[in-house]
SEROTI-892345 format. One record per atom (N, C-alpha, C): y, x, z; residue number from 1; atom name. Coordinates in nm, 3 decimals. Layout:
% SEROTI-892345
        y        x        z  nuza  gudo
        Y        X        Z   NUM    CA
...
This chain:
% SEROTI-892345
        y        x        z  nuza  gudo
    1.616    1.528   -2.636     1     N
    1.675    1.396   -2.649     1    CA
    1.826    1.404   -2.631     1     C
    1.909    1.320   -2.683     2     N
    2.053    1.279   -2.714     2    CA
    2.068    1.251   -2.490     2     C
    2.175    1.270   -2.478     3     N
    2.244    1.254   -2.378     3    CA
    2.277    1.056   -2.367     3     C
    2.273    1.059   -2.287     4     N
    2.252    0.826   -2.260     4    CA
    2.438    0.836   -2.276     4     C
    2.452    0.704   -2.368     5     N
    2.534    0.694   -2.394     5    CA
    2.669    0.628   -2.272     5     C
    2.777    0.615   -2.244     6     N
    2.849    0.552   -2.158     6    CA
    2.804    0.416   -2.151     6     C
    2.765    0.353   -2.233     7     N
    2.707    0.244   -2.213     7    CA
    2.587    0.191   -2.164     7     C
    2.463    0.316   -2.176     8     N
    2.394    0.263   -2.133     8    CA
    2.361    0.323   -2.012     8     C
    2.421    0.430   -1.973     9     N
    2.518    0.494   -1.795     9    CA
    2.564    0.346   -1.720     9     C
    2.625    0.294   -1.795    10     N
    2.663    0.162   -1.698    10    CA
    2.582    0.029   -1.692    10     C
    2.486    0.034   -1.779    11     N
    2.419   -0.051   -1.800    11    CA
    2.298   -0.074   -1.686    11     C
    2.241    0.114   -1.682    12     N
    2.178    0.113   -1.543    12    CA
    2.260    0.122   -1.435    12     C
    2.349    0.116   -1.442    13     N
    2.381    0.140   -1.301    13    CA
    2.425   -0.028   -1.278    13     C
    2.483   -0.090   -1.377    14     N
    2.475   -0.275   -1.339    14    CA
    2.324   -0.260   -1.273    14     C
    2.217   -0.240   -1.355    15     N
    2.103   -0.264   -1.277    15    CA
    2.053   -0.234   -1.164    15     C
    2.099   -0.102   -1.161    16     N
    2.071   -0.052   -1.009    16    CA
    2.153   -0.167   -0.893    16     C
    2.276   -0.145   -0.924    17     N
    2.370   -0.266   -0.826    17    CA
    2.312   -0.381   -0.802    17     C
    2.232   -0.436   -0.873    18     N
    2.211   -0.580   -0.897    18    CA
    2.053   -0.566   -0.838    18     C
    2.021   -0.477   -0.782    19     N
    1.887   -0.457   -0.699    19    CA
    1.774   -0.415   -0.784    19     C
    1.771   -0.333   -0.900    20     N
    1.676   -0.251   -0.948    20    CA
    1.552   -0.334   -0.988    20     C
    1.565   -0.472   -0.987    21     N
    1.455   -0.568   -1.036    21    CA
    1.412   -0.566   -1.134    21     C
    1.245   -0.537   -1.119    22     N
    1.168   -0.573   -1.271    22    CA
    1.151   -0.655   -1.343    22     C
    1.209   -0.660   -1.410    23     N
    1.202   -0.810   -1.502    23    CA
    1.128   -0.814   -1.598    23     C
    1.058   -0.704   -1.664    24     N
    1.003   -0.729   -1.827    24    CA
    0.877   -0.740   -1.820    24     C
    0.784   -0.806   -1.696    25     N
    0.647   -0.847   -1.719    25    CA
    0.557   -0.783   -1.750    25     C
    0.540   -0.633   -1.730    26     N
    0.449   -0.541   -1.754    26    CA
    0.391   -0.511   -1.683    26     C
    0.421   -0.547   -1.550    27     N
    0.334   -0.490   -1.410    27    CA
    0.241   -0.445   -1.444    27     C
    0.158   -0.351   -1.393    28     N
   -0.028   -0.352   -1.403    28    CA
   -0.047   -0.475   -1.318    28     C
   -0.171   -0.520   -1.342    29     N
   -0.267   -0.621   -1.259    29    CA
   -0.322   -0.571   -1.194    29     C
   -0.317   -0.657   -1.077    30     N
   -0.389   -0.595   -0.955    30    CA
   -0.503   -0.685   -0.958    30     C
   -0.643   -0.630   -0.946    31     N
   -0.767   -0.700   -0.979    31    CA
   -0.840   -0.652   -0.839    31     C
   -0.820   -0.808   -0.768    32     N
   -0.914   -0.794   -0.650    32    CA
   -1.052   -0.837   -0.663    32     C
   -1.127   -0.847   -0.749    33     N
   -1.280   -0.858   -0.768    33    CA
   -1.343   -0.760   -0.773    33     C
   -1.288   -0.670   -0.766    34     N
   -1.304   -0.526   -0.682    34    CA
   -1.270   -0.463   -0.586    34     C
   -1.361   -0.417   -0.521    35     N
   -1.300   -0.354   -0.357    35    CA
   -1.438   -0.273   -0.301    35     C
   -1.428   -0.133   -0.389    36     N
   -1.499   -0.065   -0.306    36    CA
   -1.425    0.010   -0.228    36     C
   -1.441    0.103   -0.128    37     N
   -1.422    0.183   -0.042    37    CA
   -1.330    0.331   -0.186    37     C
   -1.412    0.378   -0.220    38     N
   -1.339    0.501   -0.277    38    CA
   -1.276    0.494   -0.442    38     C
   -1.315    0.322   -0.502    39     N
   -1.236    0.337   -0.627    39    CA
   -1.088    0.248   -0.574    39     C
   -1.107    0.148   -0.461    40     N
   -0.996    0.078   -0.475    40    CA
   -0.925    0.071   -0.328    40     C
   -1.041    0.082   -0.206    41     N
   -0.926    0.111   -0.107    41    CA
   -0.879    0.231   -0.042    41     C
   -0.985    0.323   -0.060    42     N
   -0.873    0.486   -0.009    42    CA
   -0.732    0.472   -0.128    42     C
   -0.741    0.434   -0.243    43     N
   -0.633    0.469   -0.355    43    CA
   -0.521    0.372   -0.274    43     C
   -0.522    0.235   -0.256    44     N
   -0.381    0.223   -0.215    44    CA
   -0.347    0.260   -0.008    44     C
   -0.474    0.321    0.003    45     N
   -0.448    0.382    0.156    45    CA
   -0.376    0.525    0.128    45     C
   -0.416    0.554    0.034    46     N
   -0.358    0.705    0.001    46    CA
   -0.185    0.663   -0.006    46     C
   -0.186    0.542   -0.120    47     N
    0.000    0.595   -0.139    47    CA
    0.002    0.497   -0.025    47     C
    0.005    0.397    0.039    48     N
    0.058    0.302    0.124    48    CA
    0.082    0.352    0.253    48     C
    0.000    0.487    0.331    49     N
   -0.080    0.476    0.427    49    CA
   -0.063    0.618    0.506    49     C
   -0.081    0.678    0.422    50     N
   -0.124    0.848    0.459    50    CA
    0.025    0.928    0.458    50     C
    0.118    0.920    0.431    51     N
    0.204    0.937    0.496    51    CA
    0.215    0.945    0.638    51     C
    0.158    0.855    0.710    52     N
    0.191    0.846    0.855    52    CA
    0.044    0.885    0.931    52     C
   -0.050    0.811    0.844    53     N
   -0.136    0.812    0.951    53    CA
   -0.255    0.924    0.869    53     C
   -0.257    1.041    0.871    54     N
   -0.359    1.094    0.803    54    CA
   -0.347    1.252    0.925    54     C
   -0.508    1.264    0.953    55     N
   -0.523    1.376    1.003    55    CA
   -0.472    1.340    1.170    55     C
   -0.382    1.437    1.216    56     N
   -0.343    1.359    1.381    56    CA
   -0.202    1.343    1.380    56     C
   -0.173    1.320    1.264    57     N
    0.002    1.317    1.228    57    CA
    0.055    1.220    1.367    57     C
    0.138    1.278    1.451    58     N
    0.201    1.200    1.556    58    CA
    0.260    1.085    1.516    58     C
    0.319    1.107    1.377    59     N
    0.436    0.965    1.339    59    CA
    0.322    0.854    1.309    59     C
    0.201    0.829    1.280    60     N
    0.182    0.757    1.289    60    CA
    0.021    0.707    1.407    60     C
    0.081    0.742    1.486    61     N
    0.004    0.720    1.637    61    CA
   -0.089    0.747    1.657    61     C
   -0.107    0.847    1.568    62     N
   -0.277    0.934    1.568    62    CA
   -0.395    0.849    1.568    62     C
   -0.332    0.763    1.439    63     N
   -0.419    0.662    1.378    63    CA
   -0.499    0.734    1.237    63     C
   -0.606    0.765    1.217    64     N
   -0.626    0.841    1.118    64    CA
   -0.719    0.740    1.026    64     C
   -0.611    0.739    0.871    65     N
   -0.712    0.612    0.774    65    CA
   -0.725    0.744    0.667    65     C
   -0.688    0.882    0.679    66     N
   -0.747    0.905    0.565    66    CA
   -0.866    0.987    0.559    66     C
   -0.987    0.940    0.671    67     N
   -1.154    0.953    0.646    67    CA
   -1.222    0.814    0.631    67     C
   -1.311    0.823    0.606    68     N
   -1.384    0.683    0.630    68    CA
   -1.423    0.665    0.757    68     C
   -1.456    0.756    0.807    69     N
   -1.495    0.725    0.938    69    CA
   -1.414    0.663    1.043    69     C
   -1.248    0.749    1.049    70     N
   -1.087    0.749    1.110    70    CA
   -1.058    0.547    1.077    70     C
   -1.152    0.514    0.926    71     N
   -1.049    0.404    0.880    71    CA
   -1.136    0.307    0.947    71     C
   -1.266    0.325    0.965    72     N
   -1.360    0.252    1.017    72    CA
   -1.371    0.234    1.214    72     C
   -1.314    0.318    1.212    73     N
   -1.262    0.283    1.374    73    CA
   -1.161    0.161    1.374    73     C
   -1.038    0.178    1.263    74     N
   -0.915    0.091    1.283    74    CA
   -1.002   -0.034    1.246    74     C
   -1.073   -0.064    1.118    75     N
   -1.126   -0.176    1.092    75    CA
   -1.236   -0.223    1.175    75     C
   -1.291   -0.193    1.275    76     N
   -1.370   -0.229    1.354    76    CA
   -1.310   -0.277    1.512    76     C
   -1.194   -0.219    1.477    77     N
   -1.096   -0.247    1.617    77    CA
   -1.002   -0.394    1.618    77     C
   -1.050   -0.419    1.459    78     N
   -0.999   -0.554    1.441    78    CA
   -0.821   -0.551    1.404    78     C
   -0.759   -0.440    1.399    79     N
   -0.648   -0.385    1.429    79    CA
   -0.567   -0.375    1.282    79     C
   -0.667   -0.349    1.166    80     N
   -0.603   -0.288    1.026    80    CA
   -0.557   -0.438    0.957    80     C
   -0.616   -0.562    0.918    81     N
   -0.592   -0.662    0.849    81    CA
   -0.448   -0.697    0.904    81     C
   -0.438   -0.725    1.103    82     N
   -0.329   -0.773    1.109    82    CA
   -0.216   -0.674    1.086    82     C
   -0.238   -0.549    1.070    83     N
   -0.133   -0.476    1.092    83    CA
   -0.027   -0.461    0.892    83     C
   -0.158   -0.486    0.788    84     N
   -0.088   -0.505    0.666    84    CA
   -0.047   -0.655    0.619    84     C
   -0.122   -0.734    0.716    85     N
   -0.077   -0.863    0.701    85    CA
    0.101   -0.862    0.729    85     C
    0.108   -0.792    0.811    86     N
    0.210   -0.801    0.933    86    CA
    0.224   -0.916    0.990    86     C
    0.101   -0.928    1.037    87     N
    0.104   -1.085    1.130    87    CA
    0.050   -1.038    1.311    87     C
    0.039   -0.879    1.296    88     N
   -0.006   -0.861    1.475    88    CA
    0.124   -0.726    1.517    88     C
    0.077   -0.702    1.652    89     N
    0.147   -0.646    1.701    89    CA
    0.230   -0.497    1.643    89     C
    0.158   -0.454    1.536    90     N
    0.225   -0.325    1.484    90    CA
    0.199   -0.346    1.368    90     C
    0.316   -0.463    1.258    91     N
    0.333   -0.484    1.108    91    CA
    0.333   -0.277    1.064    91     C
    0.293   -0.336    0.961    92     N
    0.280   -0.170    0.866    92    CA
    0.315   -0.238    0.708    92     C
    0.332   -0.127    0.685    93     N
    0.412   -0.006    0.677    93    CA
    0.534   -0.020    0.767    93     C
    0.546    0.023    0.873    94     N
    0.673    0.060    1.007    94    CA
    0.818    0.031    0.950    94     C
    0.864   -0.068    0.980    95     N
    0.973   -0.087    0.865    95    CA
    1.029   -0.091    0.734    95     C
    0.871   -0.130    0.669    96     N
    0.931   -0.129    0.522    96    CA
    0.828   -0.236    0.482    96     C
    0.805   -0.262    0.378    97     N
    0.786   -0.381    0.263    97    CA
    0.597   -0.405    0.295    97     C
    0.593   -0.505    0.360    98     N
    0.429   -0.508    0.319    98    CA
    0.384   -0.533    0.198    98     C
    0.262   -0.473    0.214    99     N
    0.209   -0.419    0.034    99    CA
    0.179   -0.580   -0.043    99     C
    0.141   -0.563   -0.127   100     N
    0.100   -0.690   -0.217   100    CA
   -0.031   -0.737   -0.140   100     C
   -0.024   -0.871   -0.188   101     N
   -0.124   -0.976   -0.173   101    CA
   -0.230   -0.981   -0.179   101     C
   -0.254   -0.914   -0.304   102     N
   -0.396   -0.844   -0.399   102    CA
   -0.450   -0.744   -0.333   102     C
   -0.371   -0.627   -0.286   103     N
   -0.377   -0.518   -0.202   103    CA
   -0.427   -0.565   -0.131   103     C
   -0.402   -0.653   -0.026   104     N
   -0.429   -0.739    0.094   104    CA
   -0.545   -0.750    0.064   104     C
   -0.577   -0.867   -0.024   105     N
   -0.692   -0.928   -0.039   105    CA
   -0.836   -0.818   -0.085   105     C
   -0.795   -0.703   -0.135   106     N
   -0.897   -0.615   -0.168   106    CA
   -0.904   -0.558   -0.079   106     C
   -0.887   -0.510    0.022   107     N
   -0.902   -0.461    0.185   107    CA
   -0.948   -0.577    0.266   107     C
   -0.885   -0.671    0.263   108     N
   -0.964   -0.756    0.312   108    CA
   -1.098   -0.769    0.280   108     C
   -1.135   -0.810    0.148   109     N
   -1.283   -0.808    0.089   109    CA
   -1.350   -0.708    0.099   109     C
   -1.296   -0.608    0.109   110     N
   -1.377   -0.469    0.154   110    CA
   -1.421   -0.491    0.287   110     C
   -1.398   -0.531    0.381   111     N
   -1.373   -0.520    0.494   111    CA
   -1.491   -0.664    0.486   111     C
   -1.504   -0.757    0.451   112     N
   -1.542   -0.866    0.457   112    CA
   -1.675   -0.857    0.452   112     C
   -1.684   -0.734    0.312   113     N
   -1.855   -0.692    0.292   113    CA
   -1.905   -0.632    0.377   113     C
   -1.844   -0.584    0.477   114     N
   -1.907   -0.509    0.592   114    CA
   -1.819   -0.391    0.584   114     C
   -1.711   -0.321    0.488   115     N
   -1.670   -0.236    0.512   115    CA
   -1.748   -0.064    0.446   115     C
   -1.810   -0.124    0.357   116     N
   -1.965   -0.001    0.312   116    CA
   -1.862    0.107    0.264   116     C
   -1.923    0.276    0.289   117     N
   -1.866    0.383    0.240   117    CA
   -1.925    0.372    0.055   117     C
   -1.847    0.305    0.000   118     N
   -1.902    0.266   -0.125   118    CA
   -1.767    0.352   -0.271   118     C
């Protein structure tokens, strides 16, 4: 491919300055009428999650969500909804952006059905 022209070098970088916002309506959809355990909530526990808390990783308080078993302690402890809500004592992700709504709501509903290794 051709090298980006000076113009459109400045064009992203207006964008970048101007806060990197998506504007062109392509998002994927997030479809919470689904919420099993291994098609829809390990996947956004994996990118959201496992960073910190997977295995006995210290940084994230040797909270472990990436088994079912590790995630089923936190969700039984009553501890995981408020913590992505960020409405209880330890908001998550630890200083950064709580996840989407949908996200929310498909962990929640997982969690609602009883939580099944599904």
């Amino acid at each position: 491919n051709e090298p980006l022209s000076a113009a459109q070098i400045n064009l992203l970088g207006q964008w970048i300055n101007e806060g990197a916002i998506y504007t062109a309506g392509c998002a994927p959809v997030c479809d919470s009428s689904s919420f099993t355990y291994s098609a829809n909530v390990k996947p956004i526990l994996q990118t959201h999650c496992l960073g910190c808390h997977s295995g006995t990783a210290e940084a994230g308080g040797f909270i472990p969500l990436d088994t079912y078993d590790g995630l089923v302690g936190v969700v039984n402890g009553n501890s995981l909804l408020p913590a992505i809500e960020q409405t209880g004592a330890y908001p998550m992700p630890k200083n950064g952006v709580k996840i989407s709504d949908c996200k929310i709501a498909i962990i929640r509903k997982w969690i609602e059905s009883g939580a099944p290794n599904n």
